[in-house]
N, C-alpha and C positions, 0 to 999 in steps of 0.2 A: 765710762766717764773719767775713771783715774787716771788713762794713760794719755787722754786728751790732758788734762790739766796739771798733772804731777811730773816731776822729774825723775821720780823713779818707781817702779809698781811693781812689786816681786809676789809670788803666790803661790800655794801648795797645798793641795786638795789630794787628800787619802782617806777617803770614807766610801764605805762597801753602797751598790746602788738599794740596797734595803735597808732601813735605818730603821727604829721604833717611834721615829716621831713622824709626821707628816712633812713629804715636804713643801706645803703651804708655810707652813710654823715653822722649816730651816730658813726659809726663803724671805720670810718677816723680818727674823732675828738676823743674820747674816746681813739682809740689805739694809734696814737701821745700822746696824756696827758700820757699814761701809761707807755709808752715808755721812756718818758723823767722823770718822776717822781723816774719807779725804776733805771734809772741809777744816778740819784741824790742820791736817797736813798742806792744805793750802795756803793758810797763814802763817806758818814756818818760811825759812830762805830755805831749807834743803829741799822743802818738796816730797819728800821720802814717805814710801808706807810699801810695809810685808803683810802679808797676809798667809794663815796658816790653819787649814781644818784638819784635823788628824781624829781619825777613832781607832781607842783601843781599848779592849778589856770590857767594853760594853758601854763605853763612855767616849760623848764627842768634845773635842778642844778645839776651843776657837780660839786664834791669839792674834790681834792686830797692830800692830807696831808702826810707831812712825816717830818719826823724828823731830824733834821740835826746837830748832835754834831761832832763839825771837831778835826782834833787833830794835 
């Protein structure tokens, strides 16, 4: 849905395919964030959202960014 409504949708997924959570419970948490991220970024002029999952060390990072010029 991001890339239909957004101007811009960047992403980067580094996480091993066995994690210790379920992923019903990534897939909860990650679709909320996403969810709520592009409709932020839909009310922006830029459009814009990165998306970034990294695991390291034993630990996952989620980082969602977007850009918010209001007018």
């Amino acid at each position: 849905r991001a890339k239909t409504v957004l101007n811009h949708v960047n992403y980067e997924i580094n996480i091993p395919k066995e994690l210790a959570i379920r992923s019903f419970d990534l897939n909860v948490i990650v679709g909320n964030l996403l969810e709520n991220a592009i409709e932020s970024a839909e009310q922006s002029k830029e459009r814009w959202l990165e998306l970034f999952l990294n695991y390291e060390r034993g630990m996952l990072f989620i980082r969602a960014e977007i850009v918010m010029i209001m007018q």
